[in-house]
PDB file of N, CA, C, O and CB in Angstrom:
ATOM      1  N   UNK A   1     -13.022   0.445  -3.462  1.00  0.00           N
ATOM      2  CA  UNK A   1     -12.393   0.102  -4.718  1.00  0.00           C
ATOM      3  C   UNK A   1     -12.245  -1.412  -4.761  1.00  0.00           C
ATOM      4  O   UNK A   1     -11.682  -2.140  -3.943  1.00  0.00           O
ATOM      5  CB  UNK A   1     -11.017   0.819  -4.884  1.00  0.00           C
ATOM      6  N   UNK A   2     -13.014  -1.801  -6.147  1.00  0.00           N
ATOM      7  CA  UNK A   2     -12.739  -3.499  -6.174  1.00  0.00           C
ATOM      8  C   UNK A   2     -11.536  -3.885  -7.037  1.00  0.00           C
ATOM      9  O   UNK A   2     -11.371  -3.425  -8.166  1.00  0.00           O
ATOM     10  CB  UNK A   2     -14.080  -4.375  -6.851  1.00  0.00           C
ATOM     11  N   UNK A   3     -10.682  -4.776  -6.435  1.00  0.00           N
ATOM     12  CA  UNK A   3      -9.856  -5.413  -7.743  1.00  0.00           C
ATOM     13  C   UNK A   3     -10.119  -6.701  -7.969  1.00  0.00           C
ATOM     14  O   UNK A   3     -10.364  -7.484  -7.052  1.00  0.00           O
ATOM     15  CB  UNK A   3      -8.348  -5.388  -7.647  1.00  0.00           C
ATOM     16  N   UNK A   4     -10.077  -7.186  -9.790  1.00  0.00           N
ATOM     17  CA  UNK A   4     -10.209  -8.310  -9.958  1.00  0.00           C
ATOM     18  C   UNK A   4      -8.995  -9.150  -9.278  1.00  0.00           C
ATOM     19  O   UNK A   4      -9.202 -10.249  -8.764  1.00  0.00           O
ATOM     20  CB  UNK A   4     -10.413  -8.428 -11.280  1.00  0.00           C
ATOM     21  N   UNK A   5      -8.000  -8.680  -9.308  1.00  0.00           N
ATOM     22  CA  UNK A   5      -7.109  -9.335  -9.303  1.00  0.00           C
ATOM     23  C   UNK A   5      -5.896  -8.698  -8.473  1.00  0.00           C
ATOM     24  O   UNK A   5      -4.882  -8.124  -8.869  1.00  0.00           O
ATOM     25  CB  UNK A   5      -6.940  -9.624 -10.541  1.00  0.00           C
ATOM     26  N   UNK A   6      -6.428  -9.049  -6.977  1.00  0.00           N
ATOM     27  CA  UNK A   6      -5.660  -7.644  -6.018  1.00  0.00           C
ATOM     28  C   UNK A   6      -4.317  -8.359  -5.606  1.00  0.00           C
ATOM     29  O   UNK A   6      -4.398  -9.567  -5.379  1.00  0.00           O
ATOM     30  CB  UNK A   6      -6.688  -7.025  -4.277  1.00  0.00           C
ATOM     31  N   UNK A   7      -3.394  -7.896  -5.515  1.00  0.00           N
ATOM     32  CA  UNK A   7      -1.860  -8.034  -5.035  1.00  0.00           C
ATOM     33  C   UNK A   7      -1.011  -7.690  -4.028  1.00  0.00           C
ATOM     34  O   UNK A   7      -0.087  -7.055  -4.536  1.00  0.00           O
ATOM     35  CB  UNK A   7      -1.269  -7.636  -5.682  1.00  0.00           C
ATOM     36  N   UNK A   8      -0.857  -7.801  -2.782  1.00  0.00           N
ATOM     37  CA  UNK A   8      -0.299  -7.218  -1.871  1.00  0.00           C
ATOM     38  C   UNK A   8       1.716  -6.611  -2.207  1.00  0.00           C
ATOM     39  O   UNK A   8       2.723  -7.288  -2.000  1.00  0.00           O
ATOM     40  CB  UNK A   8      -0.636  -8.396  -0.685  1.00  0.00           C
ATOM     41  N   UNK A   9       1.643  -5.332  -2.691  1.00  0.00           N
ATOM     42  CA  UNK A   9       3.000  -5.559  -3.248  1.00  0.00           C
ATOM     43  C   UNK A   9       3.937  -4.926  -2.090  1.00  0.00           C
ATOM     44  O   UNK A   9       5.109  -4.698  -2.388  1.00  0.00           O
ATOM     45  CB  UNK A   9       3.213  -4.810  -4.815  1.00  0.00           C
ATOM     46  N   UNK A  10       3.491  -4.637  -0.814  1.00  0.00           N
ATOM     47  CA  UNK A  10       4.158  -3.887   0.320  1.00  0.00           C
ATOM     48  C   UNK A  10       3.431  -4.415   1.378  1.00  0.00           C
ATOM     49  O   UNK A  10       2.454  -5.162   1.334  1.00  0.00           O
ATOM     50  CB  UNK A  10       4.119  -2.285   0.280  1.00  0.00           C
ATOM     51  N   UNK A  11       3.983  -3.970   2.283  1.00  0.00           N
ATOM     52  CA  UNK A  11       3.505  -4.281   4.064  1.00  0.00           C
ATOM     53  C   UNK A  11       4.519  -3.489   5.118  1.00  0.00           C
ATOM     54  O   UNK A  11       5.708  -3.682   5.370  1.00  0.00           O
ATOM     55  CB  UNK A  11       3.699  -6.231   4.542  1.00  0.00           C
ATOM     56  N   UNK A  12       3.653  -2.608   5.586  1.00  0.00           N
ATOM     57  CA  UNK A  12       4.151  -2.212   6.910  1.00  0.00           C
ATOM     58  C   UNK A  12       3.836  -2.189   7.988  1.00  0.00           C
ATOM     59  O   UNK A  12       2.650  -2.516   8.040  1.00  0.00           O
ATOM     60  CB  UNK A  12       4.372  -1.442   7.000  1.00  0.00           C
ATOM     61  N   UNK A  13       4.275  -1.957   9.060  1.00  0.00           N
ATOM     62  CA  UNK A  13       3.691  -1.399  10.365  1.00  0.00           C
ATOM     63  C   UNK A  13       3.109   0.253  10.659  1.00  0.00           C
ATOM     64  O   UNK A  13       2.397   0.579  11.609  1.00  0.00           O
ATOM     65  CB  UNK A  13       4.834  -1.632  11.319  1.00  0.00           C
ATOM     66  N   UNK A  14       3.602   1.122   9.623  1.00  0.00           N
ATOM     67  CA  UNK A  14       3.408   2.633  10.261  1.00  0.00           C
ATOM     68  C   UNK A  14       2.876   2.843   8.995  1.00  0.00           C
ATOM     69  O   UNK A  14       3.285   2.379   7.931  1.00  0.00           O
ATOM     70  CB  UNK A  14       4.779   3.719  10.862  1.00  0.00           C
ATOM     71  N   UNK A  15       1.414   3.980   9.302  1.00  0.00           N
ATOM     72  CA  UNK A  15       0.742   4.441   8.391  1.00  0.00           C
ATOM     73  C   UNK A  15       0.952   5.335   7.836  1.00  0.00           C
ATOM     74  O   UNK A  15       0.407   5.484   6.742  1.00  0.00           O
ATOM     75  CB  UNK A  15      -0.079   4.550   8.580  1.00  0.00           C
ATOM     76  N   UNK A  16       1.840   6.325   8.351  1.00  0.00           N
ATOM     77  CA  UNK A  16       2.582   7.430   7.592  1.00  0.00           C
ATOM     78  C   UNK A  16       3.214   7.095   5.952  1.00  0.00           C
ATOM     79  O   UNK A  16       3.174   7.773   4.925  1.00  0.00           O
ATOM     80  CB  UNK A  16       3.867   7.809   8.598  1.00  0.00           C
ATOM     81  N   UNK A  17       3.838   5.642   6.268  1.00  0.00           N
ATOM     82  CA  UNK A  17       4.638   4.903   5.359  1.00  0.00           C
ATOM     83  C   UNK A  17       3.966   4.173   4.396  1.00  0.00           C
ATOM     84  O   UNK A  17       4.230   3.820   3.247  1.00  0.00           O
ATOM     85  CB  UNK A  17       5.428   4.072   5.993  1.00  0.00           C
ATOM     86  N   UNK A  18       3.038   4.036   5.146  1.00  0.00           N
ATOM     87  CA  UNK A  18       1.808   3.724   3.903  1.00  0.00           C
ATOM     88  C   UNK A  18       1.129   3.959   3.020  1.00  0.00           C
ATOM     89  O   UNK A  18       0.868   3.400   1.955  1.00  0.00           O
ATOM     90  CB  UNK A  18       1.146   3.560   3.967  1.00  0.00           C
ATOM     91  N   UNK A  19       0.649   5.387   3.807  1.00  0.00           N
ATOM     92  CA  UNK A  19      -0.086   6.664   2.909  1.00  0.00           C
ATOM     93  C   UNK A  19       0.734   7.031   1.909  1.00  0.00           C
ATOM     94  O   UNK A  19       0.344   7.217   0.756  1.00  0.00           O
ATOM     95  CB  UNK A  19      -0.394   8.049   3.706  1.00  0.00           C
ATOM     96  N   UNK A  20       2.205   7.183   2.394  1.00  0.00           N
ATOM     97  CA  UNK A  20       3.521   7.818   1.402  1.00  0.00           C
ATOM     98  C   UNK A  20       3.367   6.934   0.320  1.00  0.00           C
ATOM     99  O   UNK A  20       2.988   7.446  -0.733  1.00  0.00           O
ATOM    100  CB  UNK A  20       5.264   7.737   2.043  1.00  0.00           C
ATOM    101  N   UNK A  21       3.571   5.739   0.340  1.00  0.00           N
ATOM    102  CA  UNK A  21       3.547   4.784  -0.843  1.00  0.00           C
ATOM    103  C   UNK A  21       2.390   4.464  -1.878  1.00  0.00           C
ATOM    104  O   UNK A  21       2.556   4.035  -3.020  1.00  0.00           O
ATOM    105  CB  UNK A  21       3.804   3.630  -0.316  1.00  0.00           C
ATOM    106  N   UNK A  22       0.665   4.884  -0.990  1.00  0.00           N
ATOM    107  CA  UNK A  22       0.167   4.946  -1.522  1.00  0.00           C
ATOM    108  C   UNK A  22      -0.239   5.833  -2.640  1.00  0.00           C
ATOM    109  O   UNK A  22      -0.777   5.536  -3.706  1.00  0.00           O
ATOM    110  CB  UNK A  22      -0.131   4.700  -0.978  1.00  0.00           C
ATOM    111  N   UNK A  23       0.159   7.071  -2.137  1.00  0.00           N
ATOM    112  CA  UNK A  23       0.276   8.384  -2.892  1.00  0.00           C
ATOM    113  C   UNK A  23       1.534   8.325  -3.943  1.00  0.00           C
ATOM    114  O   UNK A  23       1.455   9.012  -4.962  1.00  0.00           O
ATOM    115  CB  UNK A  23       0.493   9.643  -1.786  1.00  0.00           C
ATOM    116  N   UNK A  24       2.340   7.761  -3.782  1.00  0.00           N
ATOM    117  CA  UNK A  24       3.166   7.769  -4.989  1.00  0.00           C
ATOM    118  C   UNK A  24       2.786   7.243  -5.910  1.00  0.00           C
ATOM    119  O   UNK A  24       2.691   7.815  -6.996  1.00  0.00           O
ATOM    120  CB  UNK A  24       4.215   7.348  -4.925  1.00  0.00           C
ATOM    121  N   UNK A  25       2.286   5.291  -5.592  1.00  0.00           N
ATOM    122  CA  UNK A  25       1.640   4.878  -6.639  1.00  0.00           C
ATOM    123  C   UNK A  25       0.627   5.609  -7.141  1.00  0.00           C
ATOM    124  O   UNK A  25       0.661   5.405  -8.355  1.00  0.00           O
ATOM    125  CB  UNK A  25       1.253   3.819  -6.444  1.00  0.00           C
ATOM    126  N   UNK A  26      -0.501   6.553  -6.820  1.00  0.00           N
ATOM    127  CA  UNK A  26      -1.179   7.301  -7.432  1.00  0.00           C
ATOM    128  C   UNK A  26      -1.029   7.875  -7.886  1.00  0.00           C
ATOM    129  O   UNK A  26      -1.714   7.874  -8.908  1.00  0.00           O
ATOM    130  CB  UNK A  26      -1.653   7.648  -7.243  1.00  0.00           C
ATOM    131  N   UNK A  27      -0.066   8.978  -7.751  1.00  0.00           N
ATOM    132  CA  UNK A  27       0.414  10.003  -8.822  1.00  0.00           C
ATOM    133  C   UNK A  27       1.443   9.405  -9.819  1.00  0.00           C
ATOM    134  O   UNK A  27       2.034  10.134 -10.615  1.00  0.00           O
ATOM    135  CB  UNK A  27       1.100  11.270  -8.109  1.00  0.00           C
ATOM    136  N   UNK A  28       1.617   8.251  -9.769  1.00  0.00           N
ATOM    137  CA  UNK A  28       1.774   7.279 -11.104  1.00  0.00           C
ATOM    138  C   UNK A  28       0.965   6.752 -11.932  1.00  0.00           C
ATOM    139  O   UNK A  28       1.277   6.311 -13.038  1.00  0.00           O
ATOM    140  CB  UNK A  28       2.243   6.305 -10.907  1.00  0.00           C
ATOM    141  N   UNK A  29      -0.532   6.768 -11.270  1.00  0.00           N
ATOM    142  CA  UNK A  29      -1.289   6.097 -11.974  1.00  0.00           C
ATOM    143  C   UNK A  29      -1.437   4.749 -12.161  1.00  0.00           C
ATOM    144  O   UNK A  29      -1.671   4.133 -13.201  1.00  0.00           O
ATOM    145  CB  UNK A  29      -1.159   6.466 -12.810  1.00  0.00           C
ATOM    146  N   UNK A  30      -1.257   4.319 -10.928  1.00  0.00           N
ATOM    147  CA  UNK A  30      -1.303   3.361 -10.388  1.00  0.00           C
ATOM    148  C   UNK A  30      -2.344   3.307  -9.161  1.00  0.00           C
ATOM    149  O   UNK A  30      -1.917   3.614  -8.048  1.00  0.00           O
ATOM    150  CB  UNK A  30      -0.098   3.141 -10.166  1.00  0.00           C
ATOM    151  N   UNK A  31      -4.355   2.744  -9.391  1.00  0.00           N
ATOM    152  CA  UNK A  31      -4.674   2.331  -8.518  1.00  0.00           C
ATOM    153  C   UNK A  31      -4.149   1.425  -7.114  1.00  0.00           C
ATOM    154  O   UNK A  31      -3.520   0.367  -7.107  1.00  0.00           O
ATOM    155  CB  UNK A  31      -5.263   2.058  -9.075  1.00  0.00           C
ATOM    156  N   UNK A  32      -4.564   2.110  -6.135  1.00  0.00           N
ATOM    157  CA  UNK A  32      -4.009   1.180  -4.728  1.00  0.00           C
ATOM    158  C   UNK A  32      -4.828   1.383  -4.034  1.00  0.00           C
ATOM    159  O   UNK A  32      -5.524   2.347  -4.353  1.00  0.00           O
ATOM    160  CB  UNK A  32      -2.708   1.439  -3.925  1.00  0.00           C
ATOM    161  N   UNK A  33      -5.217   0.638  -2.744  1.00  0.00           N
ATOM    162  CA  UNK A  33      -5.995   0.787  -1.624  1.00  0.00           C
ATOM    163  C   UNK A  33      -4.828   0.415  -0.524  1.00  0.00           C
ATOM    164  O   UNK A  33      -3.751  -0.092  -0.836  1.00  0.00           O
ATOM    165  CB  UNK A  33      -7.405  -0.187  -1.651  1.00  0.00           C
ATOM    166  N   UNK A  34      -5.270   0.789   0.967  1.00  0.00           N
ATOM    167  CA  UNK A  34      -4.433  -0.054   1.972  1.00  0.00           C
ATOM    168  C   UNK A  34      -5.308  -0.749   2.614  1.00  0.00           C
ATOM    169  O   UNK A  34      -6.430  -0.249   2.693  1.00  0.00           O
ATOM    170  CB  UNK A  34      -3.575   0.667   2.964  1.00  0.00           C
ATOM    171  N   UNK A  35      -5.071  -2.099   3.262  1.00  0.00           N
ATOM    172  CA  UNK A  35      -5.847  -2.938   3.872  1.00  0.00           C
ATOM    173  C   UNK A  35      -5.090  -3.133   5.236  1.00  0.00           C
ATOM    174  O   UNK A  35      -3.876  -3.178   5.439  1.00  0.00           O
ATOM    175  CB  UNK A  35      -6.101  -4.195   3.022  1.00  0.00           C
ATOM    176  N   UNK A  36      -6.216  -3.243   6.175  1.00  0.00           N
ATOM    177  CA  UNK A  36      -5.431  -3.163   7.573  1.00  0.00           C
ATOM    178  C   UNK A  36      -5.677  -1.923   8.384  1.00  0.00           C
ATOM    179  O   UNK A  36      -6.051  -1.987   9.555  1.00  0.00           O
ATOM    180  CB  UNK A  36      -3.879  -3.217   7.350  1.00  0.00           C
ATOM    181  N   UNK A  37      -5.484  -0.903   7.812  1.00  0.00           N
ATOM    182  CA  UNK A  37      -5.119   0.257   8.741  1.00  0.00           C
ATOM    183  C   UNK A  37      -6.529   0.812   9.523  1.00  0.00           C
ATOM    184  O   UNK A  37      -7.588   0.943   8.911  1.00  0.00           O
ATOM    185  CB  UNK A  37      -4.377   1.545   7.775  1.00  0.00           C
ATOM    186  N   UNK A  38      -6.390   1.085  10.820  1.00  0.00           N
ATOM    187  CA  UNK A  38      -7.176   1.323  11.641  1.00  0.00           C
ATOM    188  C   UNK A  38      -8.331   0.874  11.776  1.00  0.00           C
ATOM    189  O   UNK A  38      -9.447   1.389  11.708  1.00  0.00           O
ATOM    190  CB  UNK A  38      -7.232   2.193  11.669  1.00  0.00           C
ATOM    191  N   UNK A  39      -7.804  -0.572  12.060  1.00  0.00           N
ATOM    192  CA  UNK A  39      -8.877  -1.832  11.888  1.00  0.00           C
ATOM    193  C   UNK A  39      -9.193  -1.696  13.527  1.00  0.00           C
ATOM    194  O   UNK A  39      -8.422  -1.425  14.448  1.00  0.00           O
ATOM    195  CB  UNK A  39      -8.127  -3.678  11.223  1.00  0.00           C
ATOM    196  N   UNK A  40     -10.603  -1.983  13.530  1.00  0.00           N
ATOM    197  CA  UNK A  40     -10.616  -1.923  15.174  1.00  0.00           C
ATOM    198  C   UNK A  40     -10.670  -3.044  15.809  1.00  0.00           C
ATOM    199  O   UNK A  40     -11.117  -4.089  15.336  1.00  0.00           O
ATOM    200  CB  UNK A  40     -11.690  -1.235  15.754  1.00  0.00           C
ATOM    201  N   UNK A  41     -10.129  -2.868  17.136  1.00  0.00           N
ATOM    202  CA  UNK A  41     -10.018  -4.329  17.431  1.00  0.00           C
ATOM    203  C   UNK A  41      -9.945  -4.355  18.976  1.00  0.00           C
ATOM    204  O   UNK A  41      -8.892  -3.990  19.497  1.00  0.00           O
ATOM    205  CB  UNK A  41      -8.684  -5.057  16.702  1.00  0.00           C
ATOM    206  N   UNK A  42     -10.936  -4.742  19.720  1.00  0.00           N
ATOM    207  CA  UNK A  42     -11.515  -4.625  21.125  1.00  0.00           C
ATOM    208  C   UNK A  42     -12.217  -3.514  21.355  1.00  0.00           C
ATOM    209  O   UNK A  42     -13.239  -3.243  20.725  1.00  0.00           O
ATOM    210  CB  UNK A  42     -10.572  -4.662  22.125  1.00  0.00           C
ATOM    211  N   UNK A  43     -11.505  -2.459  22.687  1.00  0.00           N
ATOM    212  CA  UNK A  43     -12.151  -0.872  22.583  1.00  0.00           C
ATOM    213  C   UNK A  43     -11.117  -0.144  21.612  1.00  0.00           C
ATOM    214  O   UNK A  43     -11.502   0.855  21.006  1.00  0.00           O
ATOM    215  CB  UNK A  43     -12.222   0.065  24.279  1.00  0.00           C
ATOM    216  N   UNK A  44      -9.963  -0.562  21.463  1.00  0.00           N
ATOM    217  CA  UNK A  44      -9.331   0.686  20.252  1.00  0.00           C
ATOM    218  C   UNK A  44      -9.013   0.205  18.856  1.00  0.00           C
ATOM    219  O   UNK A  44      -9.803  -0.421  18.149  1.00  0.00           O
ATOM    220  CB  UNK A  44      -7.791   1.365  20.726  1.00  0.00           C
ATOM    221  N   UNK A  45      -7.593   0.611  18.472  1.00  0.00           N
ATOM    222  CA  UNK A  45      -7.966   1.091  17.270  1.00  0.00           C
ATOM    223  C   UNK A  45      -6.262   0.005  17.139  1.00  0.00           C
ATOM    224  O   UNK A  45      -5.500  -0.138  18.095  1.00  0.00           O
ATOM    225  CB  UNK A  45      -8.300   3.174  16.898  1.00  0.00           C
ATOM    226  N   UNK A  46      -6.072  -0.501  15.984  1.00  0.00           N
ATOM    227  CA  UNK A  46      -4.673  -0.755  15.494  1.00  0.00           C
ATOM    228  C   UNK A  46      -4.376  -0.333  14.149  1.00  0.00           C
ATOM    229  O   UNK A  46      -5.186  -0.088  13.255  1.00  0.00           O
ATOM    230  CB  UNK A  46      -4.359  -2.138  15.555  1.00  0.00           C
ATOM    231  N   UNK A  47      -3.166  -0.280  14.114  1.00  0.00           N
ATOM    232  CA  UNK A  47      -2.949   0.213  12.331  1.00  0.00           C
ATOM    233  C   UNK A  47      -1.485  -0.836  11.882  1.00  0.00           C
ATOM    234  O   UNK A  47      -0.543  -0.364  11.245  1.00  0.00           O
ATOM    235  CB  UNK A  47      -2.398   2.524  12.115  1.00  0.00           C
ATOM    236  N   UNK A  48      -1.541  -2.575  12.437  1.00  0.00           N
ATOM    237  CA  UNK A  48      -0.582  -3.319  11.875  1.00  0.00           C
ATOM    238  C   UNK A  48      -1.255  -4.332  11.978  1.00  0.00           C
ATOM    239  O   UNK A  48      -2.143  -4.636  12.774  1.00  0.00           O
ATOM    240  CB  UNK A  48       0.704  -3.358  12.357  1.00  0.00           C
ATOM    241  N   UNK A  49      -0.397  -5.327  10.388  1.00  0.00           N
ATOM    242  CA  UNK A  49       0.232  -4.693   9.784  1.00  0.00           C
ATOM    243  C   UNK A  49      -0.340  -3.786   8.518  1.00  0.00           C
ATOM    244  O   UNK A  49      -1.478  -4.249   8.441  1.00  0.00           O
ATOM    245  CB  UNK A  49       1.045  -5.489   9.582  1.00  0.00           C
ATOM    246  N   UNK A  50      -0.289  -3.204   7.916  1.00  0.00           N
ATOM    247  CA  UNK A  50      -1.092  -2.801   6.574  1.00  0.00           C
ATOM    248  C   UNK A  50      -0.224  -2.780   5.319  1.00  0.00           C
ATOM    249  O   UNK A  50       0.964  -2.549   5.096  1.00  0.00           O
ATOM    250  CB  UNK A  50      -1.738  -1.317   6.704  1.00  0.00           C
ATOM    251  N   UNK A  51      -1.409  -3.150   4.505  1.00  0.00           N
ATOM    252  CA  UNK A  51      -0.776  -4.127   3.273  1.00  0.00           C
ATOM    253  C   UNK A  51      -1.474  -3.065   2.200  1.00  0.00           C
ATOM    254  O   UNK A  51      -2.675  -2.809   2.283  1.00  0.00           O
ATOM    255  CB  UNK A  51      -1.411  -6.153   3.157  1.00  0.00           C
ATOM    256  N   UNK A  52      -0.454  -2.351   0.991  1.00  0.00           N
ATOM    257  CA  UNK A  52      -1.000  -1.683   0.155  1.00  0.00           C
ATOM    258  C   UNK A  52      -0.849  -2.592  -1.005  1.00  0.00           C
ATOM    259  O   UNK A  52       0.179  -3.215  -1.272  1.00  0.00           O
ATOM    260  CB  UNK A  52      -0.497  -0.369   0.076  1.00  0.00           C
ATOM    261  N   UNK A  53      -2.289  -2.626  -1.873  1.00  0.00           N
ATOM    262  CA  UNK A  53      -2.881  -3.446  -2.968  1.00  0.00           C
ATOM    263  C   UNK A  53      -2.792  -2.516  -3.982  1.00  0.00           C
ATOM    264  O   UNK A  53      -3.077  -1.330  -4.148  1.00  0.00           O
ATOM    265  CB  UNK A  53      -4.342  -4.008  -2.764  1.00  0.00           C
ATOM    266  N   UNK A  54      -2.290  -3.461  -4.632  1.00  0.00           N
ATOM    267  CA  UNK A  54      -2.831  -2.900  -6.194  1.00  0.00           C
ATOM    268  C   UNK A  54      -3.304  -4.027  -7.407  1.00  0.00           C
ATOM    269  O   UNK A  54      -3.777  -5.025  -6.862  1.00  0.00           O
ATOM    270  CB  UNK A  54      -1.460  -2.020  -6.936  1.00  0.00           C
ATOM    271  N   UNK A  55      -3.302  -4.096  -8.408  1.00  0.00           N
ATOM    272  CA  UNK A  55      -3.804  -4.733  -9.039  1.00  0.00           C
ATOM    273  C   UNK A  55      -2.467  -5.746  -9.927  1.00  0.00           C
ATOM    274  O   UNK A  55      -1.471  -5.309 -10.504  1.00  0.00           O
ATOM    275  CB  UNK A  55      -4.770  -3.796  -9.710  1.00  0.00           C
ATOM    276  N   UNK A  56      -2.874  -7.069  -9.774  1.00  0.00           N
ATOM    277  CA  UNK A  56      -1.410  -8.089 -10.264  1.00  0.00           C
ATOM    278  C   UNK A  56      -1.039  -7.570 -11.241  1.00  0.00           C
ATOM    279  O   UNK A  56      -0.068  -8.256 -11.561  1.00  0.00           O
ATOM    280  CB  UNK A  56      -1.508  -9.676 -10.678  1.00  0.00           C
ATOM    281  N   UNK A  57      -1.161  -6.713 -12.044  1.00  0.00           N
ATOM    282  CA  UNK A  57      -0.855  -6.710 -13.878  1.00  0.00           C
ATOM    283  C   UNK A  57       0.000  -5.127 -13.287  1.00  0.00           C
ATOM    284  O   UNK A  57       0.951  -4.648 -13.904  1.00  0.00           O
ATOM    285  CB  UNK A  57      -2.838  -6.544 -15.521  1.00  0.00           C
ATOM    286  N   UNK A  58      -0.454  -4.640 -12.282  1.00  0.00           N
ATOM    287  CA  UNK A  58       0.620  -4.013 -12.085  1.00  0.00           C
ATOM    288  C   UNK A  58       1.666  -4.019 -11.237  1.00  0.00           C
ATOM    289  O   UNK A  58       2.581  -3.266 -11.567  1.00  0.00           O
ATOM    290  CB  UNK A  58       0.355  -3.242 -12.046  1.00  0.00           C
ATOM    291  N   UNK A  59       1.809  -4.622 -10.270  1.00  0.00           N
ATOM    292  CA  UNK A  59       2.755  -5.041  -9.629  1.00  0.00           C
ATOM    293  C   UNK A  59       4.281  -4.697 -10.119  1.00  0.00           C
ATOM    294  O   UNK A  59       5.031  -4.082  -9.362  1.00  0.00           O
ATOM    295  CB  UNK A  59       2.476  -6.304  -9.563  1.00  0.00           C
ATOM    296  N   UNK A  60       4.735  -5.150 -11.505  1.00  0.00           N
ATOM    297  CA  UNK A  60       5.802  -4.733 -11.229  1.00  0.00           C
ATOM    298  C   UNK A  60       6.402  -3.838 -11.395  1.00  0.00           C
ATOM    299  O   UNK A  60       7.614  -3.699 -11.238  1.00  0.00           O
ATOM    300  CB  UNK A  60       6.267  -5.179 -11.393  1.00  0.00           C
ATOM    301  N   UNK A  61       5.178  -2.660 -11.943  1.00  0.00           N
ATOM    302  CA  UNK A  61       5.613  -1.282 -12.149  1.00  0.00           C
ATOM    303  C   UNK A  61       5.751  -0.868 -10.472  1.00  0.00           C
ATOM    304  O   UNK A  61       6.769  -0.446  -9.924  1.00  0.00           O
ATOM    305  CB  UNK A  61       4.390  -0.281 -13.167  1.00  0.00           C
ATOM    306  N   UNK A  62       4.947  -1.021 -10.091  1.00  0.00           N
ATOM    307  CA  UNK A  62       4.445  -0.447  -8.447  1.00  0.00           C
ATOM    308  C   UNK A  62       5.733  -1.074  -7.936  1.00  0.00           C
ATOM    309  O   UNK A  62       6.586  -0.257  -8.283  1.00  0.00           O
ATOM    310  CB  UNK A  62       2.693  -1.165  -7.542  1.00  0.00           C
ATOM    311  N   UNK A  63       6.366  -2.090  -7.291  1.00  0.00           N
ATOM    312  CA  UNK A  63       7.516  -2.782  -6.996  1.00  0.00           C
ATOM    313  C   UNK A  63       8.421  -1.819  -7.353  1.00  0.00           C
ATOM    314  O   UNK A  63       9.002  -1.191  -6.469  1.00  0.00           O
ATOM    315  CB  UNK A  63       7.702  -4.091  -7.645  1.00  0.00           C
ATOM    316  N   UNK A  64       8.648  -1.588  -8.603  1.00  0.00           N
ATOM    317  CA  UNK A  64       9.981  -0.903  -9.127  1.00  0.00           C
ATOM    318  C   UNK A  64      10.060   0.637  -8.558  1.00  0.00           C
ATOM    319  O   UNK A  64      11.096   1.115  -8.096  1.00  0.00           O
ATOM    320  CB  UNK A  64       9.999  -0.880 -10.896  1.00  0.00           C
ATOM    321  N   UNK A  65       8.400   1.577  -8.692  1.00  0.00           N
ATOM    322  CA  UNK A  65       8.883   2.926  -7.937  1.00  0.00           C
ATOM    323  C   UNK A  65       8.869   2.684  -6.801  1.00  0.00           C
ATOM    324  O   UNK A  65       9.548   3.536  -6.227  1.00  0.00           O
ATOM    325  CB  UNK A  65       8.166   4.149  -8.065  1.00  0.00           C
ATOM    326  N   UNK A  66       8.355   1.783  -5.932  1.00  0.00           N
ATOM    327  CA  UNK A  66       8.428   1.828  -4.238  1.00  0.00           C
ATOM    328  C   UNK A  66      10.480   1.560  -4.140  1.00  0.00           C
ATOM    329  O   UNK A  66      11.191   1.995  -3.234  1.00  0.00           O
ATOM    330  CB  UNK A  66       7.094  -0.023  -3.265  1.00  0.00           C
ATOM    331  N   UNK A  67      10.785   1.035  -4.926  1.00  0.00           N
ATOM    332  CA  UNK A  67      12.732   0.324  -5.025  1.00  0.00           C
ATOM    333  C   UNK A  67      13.141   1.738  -4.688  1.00  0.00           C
ATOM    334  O   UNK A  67      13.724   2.192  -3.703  1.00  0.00           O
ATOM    335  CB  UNK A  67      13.675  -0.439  -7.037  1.00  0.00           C
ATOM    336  N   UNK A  68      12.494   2.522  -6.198  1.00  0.00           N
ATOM    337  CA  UNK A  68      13.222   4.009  -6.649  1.00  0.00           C
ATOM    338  C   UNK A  68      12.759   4.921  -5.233  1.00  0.00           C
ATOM    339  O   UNK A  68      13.377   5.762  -4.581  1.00  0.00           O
ATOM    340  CB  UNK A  68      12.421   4.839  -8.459  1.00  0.00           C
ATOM    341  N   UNK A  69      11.550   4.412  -5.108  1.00  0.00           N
ATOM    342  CA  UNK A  69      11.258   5.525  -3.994  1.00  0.00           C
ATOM    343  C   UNK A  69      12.688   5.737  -2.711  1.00  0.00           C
ATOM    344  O   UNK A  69      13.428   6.685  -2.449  1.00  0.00           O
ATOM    345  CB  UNK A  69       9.625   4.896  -3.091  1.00  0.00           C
ATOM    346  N   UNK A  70      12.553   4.265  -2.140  1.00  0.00           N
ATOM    347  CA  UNK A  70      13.479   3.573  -0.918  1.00  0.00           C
ATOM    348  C   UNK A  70      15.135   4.474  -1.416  1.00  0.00           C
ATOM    349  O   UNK A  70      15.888   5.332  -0.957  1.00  0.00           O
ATOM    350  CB  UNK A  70      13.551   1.245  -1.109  1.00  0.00           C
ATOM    351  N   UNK A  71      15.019   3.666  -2.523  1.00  0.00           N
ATOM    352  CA  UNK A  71      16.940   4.241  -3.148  1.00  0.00           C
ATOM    353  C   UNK A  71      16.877   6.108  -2.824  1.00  0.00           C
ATOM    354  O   UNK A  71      17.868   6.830  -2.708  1.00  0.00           O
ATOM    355  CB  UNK A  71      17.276   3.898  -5.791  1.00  0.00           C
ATOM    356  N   UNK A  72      16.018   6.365  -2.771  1.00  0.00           N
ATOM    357  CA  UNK A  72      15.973   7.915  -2.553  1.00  0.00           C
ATOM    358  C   UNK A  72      16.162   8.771  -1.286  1.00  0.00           C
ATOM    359  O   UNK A  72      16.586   9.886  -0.984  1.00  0.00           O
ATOM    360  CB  UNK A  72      14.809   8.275  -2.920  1.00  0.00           C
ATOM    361  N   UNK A  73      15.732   7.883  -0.810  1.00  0.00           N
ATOM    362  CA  UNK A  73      15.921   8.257   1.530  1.00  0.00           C
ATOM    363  C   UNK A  73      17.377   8.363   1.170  1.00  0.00           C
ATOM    364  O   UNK A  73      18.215   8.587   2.044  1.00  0.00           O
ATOM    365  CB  UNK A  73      15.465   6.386   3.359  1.00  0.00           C
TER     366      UNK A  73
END
């Protein structure tokens, strides 16, 4: 997935937490990719930090449900 205009609007260390966020923004309708995760690096494997993208024009919708998401734990 290409963005013109890609935005890092999160960053974590754990991919569980990533996927979660990514999937929310999607079932918002909100394109995202994650960058980072299980990047390889020597003989294994790392998954930090990873940064989920979306596109600048949306950002601050995406920002606001990841808030709502958090306020919800």
């Amino acid at each position: 997935m290409e963005f013109t205009d890609p935005y890092v609007i999160y960053t974590t260390n754990d991919p569980t937490e990533a996927n979660l966020i990514k999937n929310l923004l999607a079932d918002n309708g909100i394109k995202c990719f994650l960058s980072g995760i299980d990047q390889p690096l020597g003989g294994g494997f790392i998954a930090n930090p990873i940064e989920v993208v979306v596109e600048a024009g949306h950002a601050d919708q995406a920002a606001k449900l990841i808030r709502e998401h958090a306020s919800d734990k």
